[in-house]
N, C-alpha and C positions, 0 to 999 in steps of 0.2 A: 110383654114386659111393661110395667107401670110403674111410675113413682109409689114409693110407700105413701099410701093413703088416699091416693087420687088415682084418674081413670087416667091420666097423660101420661105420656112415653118418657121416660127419663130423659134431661139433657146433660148433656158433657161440652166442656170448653179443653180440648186439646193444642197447646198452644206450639208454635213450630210445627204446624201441623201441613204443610203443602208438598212435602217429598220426604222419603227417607223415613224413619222411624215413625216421626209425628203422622206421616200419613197413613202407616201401615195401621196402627193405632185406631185411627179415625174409621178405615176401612172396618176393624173389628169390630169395634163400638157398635156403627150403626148397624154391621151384621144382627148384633144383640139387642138391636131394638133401640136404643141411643136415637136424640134428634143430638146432631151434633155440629158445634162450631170448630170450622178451621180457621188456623189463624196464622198469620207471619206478618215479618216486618216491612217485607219486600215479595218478590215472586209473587205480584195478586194473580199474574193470571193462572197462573200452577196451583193456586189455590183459589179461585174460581170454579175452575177447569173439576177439581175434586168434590168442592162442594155439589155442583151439578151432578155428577155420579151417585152420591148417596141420596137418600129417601130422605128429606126434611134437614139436612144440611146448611148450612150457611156458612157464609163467610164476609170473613171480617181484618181488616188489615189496622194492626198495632203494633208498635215499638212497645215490647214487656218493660225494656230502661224508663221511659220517660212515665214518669205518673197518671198525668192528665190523660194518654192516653190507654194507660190499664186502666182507668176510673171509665173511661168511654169503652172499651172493650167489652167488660159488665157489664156496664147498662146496655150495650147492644144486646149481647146474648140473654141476659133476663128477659129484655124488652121483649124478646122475639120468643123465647120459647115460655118464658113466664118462671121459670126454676131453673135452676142448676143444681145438678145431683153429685157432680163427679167433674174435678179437677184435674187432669193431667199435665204437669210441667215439664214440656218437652223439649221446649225451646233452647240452644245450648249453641256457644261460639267453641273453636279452640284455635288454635295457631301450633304447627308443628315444629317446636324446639326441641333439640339435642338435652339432654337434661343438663350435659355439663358446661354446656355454653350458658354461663349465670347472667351476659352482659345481654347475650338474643333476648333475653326474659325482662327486657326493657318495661319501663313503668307504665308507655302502653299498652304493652299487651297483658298486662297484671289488671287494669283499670276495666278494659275490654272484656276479657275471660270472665272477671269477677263480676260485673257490671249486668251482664247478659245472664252466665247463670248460676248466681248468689243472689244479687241483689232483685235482679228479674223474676226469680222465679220466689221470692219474699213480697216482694209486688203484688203480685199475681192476686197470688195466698192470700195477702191479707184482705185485698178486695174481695175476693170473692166468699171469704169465710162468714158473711151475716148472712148471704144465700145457701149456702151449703148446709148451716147451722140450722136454716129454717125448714128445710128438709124431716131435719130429726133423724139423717141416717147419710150425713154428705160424707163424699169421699174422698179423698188428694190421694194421688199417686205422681211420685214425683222422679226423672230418670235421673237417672246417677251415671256409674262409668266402675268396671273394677278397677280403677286407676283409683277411686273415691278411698279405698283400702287395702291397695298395694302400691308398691313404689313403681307403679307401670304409667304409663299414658302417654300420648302426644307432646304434655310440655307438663313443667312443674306450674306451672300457673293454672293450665285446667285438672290436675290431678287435686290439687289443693284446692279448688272450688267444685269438686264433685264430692273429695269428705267434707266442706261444709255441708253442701245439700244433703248429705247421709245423715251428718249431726243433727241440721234446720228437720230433717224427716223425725227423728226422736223426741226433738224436742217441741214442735208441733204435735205430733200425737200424745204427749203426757199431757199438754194444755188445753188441746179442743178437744179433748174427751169428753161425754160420750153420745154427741152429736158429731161430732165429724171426727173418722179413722184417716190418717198420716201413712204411707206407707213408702216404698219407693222398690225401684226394678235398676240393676246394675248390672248391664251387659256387657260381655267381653266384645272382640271383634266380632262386627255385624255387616254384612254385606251392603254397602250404600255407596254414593256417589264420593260420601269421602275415604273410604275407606279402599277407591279402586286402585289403587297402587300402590298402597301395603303389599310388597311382592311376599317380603321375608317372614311378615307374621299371617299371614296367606299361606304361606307352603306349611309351617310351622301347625298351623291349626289343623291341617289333612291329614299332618303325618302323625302330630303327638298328640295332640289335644287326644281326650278321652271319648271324644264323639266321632274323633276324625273329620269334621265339616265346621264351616263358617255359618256364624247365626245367621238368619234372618230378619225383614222387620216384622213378621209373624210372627216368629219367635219371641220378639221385644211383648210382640204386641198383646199376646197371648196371657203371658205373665200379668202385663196391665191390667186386663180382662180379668183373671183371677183375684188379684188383688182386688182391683175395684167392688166386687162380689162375696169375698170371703171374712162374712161379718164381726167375727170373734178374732182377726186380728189386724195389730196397728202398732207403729211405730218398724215394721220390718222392712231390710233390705232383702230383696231377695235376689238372688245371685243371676244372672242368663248368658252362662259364658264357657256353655259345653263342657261343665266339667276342669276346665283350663286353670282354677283356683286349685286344683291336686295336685297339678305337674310344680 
């Protein structure tokens, strides 16, 4: 696998990329030939630790919030691999609020949620869209949440900052057409470190879900993978939540 038009290997910047979702991702990627960066705000060494794993790998430690350091995030990864093909915005906070506890949904954690991934992952985006564009075939893929559109999730603070990122997906893909394709992946419950004591939507997903089983970050990841890939479309959500949007 090669960049359109050159003999180098595609690169991706997967951000949140040291455990959980972002890493399964990562793992895909470079299966398919991806040189790719991992990335967090924290955990370097979990994200060290991965980049050594992969063929041509690196890593790079940034806060998506703060500017200065997505502006340096970029230039590291161009720096290093000379291109970026493929953006993945993986990176995501939540905090577990009762939905009808309105007062728990303090203006912290409204600021936080939103902060990390809204404002985060528009960050990102916008730096990296002069590399992606130079491409002539870059690609965003960006995670969401089936919370993003339905009344489900963690808290109202990250349900409403996962339909922004579904909106920010549409609406990026209508504007950087047709040098760079927008997309995004919304998975229901996924088996990670936050999700290990979800007891009730854990039983719920064996018994009713239409798959009878809890995603994967395969799962996640896989979808990424296609999208990233499937050149005739852009601006799509595409669902990864077992079926569980029927029930």
């Amino acid at each position: 696998m090669t960049g359109p038009g050159t003999g180098t290997p595609p690169a991706a910047l997967v951000t949140g990329s040291s455990s959980g979702i972002g890493a399964g991702v990562a793992r895909r990627l470079a299966a398919a030939g991806y040189r790719v960066a991992i990335n967090s705000s924290k955990s370097a060494a979990s994200g060290e630790r991965l980049a050594a794993e992969l063929p041509g790998a690196i890593y790079v430690q940034a806060d998506i919030t703060e500017p200065d350091q997505v502006s340096g995030l970029i230039d590291s990864v161009t720096g290093e691999f000379g291109r970026l093909d493929l953006l993945v915005n993986n990176a995501g906070i939540t905090r577990v609020i009762p939905h009808h506890d309105l007062q728990a949904a303090d203006d912290g954690a409204w600021r936080d949620i939103l902060g990390v991934n809204v404002i985060g992952t528009w960050l990102v985006t916008r730096a990296a869209v002069p590399h992606l564009r130079a491409t002539g075939a870059g690609s965003v893929v960006n995670v969401s949440s089936v919370a993003g559109s339905r009344p489900a999730g963690s808290s109202i603070p990250y349900a409403v900052s996962k339909a922004a990122v579904e909106h920010m997906t549409r609406l990026l893909a209508a504007s950087l057409g047709p040098e760079i394709r927008v997309n995004a992946v919304a998975p229901g419950l996924i088996d990670t470190e936050w999700t290990a004591d979800f007891t009730e939507p854990r039983k719920w997903m064996r018994e009713q879900s239409p798959l009878r089983r809890i995603g994967t970050c395969e799962d996640v990841a896989e979808a990424v993978h296609a999208l990233a890939t499937m050149a005739f479309s852009t601006g799509q959500v595409l669902l990864v939540d077992g079926g569980t949007h029927l029930r």
